[in-house]
N, C-alpha and C positions, 0 to 999 in steps of 0.2 A: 677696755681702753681702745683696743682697734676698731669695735663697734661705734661710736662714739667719734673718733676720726671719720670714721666712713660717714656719717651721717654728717656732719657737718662740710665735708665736702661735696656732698650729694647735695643739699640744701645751697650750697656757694656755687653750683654749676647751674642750679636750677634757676638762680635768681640771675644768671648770663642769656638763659636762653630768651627767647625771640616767641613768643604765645600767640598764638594766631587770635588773639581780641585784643580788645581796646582797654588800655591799664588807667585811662583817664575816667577819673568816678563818676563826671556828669554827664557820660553817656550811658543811656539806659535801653531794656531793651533787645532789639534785636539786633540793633544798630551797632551794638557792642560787639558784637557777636559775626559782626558782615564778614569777614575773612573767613571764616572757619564755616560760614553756609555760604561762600562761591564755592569753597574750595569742596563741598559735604553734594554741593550741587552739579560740579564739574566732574567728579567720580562716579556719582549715578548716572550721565548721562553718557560717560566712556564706558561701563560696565553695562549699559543697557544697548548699546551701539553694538560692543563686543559679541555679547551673548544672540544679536540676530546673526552679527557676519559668522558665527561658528554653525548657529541652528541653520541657517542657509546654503551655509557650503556641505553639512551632515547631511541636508535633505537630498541635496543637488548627487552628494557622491553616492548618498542612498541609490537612490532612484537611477541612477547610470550604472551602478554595479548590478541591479537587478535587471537590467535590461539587459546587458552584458550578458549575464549567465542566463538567462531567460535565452536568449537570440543565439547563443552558443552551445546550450544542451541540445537543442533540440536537433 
């Protein structure tokens, strides 16, 4: 019985939310789909952004800590 609740409130929240496509059937395509590939396209190019400004500043502090201890041992 609580199974059963659950599930139909699950199903009555999901029909609340907000779908990032197009719920109107004569759009076909990719065009249905445009929100959820800006949104698929706006993440790849924050994550591709991310991933040099971290490998840039890795190389950077690489490369000055080894100078560092290089210039300091000796």
């Amino acid at each position: 019985m609580n199974i059963s609740k659950f599930i139909s409130e699950v199903t009555g929240e999901l029909k609340k939310a907000s779908w990032p496509w197009e719920s109107d059937p004569k759009i076909k395509g990719l065009k249905k789909y445009k929100e959820l590939v800006d949104s698929t396209v706006v993440v790849l190019i924050a994550m591709v952004l991310l991933a040099g400004f971290v490998n840039f500043w890795d190389l950077f502090l690489t490369k000055a800590l080894s100078f560092l201890t290089t210039f300091f041992a000796s």
